[in-house]
N, C-alpha and C positions, 0 to 999 in steps of 0.2 A: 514200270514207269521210269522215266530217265531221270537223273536228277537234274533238279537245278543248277546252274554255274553260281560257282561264287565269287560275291560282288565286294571287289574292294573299296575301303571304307575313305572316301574321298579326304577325310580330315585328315588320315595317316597317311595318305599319300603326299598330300600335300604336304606334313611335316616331315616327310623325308625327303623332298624337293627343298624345304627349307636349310633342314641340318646340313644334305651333300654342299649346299651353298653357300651357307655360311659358317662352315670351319667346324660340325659337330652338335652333339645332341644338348651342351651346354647354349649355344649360341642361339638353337632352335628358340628352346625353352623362353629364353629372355624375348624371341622375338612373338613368339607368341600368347606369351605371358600364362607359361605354366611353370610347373617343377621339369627339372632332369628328369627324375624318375618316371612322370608320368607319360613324357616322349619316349626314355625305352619302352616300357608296356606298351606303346604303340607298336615300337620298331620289332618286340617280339612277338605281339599279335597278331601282324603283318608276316613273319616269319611262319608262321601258323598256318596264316594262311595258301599263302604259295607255298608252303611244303618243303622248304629249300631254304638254308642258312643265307642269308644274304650281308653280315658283315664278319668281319675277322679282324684280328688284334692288331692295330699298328704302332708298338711303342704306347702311348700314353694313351691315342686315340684309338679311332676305328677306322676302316675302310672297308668297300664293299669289295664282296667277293664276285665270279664272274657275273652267277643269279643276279645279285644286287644291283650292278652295274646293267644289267639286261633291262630290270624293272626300272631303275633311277629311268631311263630315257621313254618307256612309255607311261609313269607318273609324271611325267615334265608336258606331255603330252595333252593327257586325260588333263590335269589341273588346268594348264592352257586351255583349251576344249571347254571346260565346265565355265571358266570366269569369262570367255568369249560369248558364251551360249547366256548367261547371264546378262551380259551388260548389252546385248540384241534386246534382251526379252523388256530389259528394265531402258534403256537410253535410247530407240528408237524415236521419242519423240522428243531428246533434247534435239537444241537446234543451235543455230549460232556459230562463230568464227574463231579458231586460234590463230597464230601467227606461231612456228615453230623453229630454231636454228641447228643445224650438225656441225662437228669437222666433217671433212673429209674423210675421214678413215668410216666412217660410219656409214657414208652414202650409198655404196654398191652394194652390199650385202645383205645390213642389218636393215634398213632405211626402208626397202618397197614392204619387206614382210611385216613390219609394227605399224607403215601408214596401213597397211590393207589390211590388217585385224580391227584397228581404228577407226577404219571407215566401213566396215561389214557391221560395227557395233551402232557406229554412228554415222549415218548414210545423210544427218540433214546437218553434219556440222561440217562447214567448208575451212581447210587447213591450206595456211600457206606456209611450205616449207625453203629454206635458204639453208644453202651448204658453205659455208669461211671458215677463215680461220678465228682462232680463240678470242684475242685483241677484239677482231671487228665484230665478233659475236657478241660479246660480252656487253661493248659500247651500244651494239642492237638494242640489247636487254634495257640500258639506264634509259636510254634514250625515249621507251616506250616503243621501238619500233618492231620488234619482237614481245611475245608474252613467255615462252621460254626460249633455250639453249641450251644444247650438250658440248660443253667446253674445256678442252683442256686447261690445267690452272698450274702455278710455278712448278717448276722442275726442280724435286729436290723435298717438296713439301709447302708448310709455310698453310695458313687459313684459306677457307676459299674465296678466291679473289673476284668477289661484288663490291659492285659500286650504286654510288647514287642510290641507297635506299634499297637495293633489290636481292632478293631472300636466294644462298649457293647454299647446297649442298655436297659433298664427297660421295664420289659413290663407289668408287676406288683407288687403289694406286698401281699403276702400272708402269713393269718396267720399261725403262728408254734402252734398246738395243741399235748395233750395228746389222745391218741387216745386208743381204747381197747373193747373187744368184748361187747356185751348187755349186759346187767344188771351187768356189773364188780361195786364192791363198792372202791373206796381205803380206807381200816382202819388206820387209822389215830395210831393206837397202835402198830402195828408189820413196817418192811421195805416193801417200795413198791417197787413189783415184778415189773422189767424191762426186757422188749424183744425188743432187741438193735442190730442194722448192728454193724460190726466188726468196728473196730476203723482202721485207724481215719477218724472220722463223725462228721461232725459239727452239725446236729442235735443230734447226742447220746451224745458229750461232753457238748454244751447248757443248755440237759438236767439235765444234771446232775451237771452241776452248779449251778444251778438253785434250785437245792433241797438239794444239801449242802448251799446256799445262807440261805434256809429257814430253816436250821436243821435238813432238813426232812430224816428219816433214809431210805437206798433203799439197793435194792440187784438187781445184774444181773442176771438171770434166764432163757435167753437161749442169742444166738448170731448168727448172720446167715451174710455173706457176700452177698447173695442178698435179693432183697424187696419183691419176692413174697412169699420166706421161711419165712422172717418175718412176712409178713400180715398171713400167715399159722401159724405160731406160737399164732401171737396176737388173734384169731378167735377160737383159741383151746383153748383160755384162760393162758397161760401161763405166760403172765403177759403185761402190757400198752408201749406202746412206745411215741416219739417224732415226727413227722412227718406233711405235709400238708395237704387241704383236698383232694390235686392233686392228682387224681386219687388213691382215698379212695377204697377199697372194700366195696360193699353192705351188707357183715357179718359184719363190723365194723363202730363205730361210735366215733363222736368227745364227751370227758368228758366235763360236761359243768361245772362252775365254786364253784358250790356246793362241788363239792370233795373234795378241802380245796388244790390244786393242783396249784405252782406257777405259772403265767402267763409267758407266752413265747415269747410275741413279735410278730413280724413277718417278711419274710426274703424276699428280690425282688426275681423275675422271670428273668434272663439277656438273652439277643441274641448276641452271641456273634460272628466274622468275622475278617479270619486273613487280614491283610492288605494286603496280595500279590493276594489273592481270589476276583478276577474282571472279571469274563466271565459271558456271558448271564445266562448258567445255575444258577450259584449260585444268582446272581440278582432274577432270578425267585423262587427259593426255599426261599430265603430271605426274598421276599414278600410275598409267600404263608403261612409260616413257621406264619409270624408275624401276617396276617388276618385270618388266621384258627385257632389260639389260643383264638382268642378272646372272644367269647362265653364261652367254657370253664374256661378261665381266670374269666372273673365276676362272674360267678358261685360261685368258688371255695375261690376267697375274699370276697363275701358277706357271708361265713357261718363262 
């Protein structure tokens, strides 16, 4: 008789998609509102099961070892998969309208796969999506003419910056880098060429604070009022810009600190929800919006 395959145990998957996510088995615990110890008995359970060590010692914390790192990407999967397959069986018959806002950096990538999970779950709620910048998003949100937005908020830190009544949250912080095709040098003797969004940009005026800060002589060298003309600009070499690694181009890479190039800081991830936006739908986009980021979010702050 063959045996059975063995079935991993959804909770513990998912708490290990938790902990790789948020910084370990202490962080898990609080978010799920257990003990430490009872998340490792998971994580060893689990080790149990697949047969295979899957973390190892890193200094104070842990990290996965290859197994682990194999398993973390189809746990991210199957949890995906399960709460998708769920909110079908359960939300087919909500109904109703959000109003929804991105930056830019979010539109080409991340943008079709989270509206089209959203709309497989919920096929009778009609979304209207708008791509801006942070400023006009935001004002979207008080305005009432939005019910959310994903917006960047001050560089540097500082609360999230809601207005008019309307509920921000953080959902990370992400470094502000120089960014610019392979092998670009900056010479240190002529002005460094910038390719910069049209004004007014909080990352393009940043930067350039920042290099008058340092005396550093600079020239603008193209301009473009969207982000995919500029990642086209910056890939053609025309000159570095300002920006995060959310939703980088794979032609482009972050300059690392050799360049002699001033440090940037880094600037939160906000979610932002006007205060009159309280129907099922947007509760649900609210929730998706927040767990679908998250993967990408650590990603994109650890580089």
């Amino acid at each position: 008789m063959a045996l059975l395959p063995t079935n991993l145990d959804m909770d513990v998957l998912r708490a290990l998609v938790i902990a790789m996510e948020h910084g370990g088995f202490a962080r898990a615990a609080e978010r799920l509102g257990r003990t430490q110890s009872a998340i490792s008995l998971q994580m060893k359970k689990l080790e149990e099961q697949v047969g295979q060590p899957l973390f190892r010692k890193a200094g104070r914390t842990v990290a996965l070892t290859d197994a682990g790192d194999l398993l973390l990407g189809y746990a991210r999967r199957i949890v995906t998969l399960n709460d998708e397959a769920l909110s079908a069986a359960r939300g087919r018959a909500m109904d109703g309208a959000v109003r929804v806002g991105f930056p830019q950096d979010l539109a080409e990538r991340w943008l079709p796969s989270v509206l089209g999970s959203f709309h497989r779950a919920h096929p009778r709620i009609h979304v209207e999506a708008q791509v801006g910048r942070g400023r006009e998003l935001r004002e979207r949100v008080a305005q009432g003419a939005l019910d959310l937005a994903l917006a960047f908020g001050k560089i540097g830190g500082g609360p999230p910056a809601a207005a008019s009544g309307a509920a921000a949250a953080t959902l990370a912080h992400l470094p502000v880098a120089w960014v610019a095709a392979g092998g670009f040098h900056a010479d240190p003797e002529t002005p460094l060429p910038l390719a910069l969004l049209d004004a007014p940009c909080m990352f393009r005026q940043h930067g350039i604070d920042r290099l008058d800060g340092d005396r550093r002589p600079w020239r603008i060298t193209f301009t473009s009022p969207s982000l995919s003309g500029l990642w086209a600009a910056v890939a053609a070499g025309l000159g570095v810009t300002i920006r995060t690694p959310l939703g980088l181009p794979d032609t482009l890479a972050i300059l690392d600190p050799g360049h002699g190039l001033p440090a940037l800081g880094s600037v939160p991830l906000e979610l932002h929800r006007a205060p009159s936006a309280a129907t099922p739908a947007v509760d649900r986009l609210h929730e998706i919006l927040g767990n679908s980021l998250g993967t990408l979010l650590t990603e994109a702050a650890a580089l």
